[in-house]
C-alpha positions as CSV (number, residue, x, y, z in Angstrom):
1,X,0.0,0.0,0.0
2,X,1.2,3.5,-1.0
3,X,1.9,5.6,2.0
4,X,2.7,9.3,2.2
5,X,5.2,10.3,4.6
6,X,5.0,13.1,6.9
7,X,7.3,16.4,6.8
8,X,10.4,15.7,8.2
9,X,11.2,18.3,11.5
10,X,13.2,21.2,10.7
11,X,11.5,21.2,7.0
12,X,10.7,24.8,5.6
13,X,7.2,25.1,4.1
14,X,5.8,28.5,2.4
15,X,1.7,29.0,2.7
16,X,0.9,31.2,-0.4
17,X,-2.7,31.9,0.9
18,X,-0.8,33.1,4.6
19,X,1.9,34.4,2.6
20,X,4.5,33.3,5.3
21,X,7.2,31.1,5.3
22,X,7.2,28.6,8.5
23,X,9.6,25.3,9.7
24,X,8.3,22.4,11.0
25,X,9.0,21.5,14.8
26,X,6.7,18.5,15.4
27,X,4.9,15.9,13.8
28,X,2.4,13.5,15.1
29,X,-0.3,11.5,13.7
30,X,-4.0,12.0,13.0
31,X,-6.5,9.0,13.3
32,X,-10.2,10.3,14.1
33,X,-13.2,8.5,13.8
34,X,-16.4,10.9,13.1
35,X,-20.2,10.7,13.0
36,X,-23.1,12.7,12.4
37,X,-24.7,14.7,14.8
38,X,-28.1,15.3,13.1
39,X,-29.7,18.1,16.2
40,X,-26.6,20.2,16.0
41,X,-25.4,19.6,12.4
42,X,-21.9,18.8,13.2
43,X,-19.8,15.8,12.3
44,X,-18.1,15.2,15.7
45,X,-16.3,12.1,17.3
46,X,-19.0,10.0,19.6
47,X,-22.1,11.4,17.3
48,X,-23.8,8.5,15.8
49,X,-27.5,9.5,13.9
50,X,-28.3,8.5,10.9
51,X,-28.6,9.7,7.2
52,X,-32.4,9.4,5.6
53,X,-32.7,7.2,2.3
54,X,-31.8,9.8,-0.3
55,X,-31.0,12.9,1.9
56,X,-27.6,14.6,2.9
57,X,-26.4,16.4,5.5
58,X,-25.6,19.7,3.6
59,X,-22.1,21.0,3.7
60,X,-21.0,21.4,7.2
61,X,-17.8,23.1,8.6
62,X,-15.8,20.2,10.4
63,X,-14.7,21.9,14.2
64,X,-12.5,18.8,14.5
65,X,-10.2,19.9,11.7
66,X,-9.6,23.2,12.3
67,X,-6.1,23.4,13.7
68,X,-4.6,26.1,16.1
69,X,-2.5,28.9,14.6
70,X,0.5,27.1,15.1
71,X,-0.5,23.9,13.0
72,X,-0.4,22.5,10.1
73,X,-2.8,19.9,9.1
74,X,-1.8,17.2,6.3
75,X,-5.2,14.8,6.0
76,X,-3.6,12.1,4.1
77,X,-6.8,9.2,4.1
78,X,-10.2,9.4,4.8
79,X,-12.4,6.8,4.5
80,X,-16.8,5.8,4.8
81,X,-18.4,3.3,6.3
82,X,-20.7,2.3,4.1
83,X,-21.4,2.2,0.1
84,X,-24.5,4.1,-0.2
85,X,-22.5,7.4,1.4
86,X,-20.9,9.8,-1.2
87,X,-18.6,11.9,0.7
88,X,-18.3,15.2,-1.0
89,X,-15.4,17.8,0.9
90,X,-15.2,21.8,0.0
91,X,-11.9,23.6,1.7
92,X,-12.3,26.5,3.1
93,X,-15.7,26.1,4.3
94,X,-18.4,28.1,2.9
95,X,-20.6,28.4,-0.7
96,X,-18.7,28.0,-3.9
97,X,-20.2,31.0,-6.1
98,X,-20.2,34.5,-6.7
99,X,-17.0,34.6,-6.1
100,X,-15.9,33.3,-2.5
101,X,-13.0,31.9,-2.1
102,X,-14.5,28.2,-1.0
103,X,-13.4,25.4,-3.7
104,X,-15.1,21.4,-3.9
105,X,-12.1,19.5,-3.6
106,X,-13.3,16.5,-3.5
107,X,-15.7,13.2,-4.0
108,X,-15.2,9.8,-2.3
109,X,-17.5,7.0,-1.7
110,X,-17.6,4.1,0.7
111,X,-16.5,2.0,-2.4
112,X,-13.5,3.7,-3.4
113,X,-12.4,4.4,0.1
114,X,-13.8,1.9,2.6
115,X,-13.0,2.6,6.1
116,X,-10.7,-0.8,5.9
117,X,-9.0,0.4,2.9
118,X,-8.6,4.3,2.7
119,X,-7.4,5.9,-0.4
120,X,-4.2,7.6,0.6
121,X,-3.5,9.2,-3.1
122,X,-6.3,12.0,-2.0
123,X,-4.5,14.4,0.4
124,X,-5.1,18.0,1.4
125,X,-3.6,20.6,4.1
126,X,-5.4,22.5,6.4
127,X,-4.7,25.8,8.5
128,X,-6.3,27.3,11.3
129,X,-9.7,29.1,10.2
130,X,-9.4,27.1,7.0
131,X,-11.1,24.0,8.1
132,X,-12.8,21.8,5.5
133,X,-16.2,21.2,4.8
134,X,-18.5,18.3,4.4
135,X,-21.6,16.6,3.2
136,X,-22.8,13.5,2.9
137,X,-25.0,12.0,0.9
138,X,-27.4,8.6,1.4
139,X,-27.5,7.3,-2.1
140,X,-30.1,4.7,-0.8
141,X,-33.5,5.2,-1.5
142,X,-34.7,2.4,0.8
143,X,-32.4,2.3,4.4
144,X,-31.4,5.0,6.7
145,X,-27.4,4.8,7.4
146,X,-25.2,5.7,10.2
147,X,-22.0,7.1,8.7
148,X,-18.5,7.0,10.4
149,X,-15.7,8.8,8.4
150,X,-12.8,7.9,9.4
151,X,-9.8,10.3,8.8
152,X,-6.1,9.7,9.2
153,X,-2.6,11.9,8.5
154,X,-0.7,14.0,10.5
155,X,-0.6,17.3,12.6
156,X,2.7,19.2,12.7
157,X,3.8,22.1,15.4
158,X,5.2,24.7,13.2
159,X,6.7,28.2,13.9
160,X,6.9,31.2,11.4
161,X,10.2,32.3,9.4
162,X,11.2,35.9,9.8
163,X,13.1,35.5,6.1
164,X,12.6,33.4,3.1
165,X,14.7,30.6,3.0
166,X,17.0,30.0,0.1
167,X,15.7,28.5,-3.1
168,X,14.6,24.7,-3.2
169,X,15.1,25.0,0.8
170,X,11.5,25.0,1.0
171,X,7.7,23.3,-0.1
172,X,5.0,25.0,-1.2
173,X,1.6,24.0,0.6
174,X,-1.6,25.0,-1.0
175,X,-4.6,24.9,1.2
176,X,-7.2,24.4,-1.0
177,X,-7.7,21.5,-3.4
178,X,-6.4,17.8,-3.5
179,X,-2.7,17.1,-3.9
């Protein structure tokens, strides 16, 4: 199985949409395991309600992935429970039209990432106030489902350049879009 390393400490990143440079100072891993929390719209660790046959959740701004500002978020899997549950992500949260700067980054299912399996190759980075947002979808017209996404990669400790370092000393992270 393909697996996507984390930053290595010390490593120099530049954040065009912060428009700093920052190193990395620590690096540990990210496994959560979240459901739907239907009375308070939120998809939350412990929540487990279900989805209606053929309804979705609307896009949602996930609390549990928005990092402090000294982090760095790299989600490097993420992964459904169940078939019938497309996964749709937009990064930064909010409506994609007339302009605002939210983007739909991505589509999953629970058949081509199934919590056993998680697809690595879709990866994406996430700041502090730049959380993601998501929706799910029951694709079933007949059963009521009780999603669990589960979501895996790594959180780093970072701290902010005062200069640029010198060229190919550095990685550019886009916050915004799959890798």
């Amino acid at each position: 199985m393909f697996e996507i390393p984390p930053f290595k400490i010390d490593f120099n990143v530049y954040v065009p949409i912060l428009k700093k440079f920052y190193r990395i100072l620590a690096a540990d891993n990210i496994n959560k395991i979240l459901g739907w929390n239907a009375a308070q719209a939120v998809f939350q660790r412990g929540s487990i309600d279900v989805i209606a046959p053929a309804a979705n959740t609307g896009y949602q701004p996930v609390a549990e992935l928005n990092p402090s500002e000294d982090e760095l978020l790299q989600i490097t899997g993420m992964g459904i429970t169940s078939p019938d549950i497309t996964f749709q992500v937009k990064q930064p949260s909010g409506v994609d039209r007339f302009g605002t700067p939210a983007q739909a980054i991505g589509e999953l299912d629970g058949l081509d990432s199934p919590t056993a399996t998680p697809r690595l190759l879709h990866f994406f980075y996430v700041v502090a106030n730049k959380q993601p947002s998501f929706q799910l979808t029951n694709r079933s017209t007949a059963k009521f489902i009780r999603p669990q996404l589960y979501i895996t990669g790594f959180r780093y400790k970072w701290e902010q350049l005062e200069t640029q370092p010198g060229e190919g000393k550095y990685q550019i992270v886009h916050i915004g879009g799959i890798q």
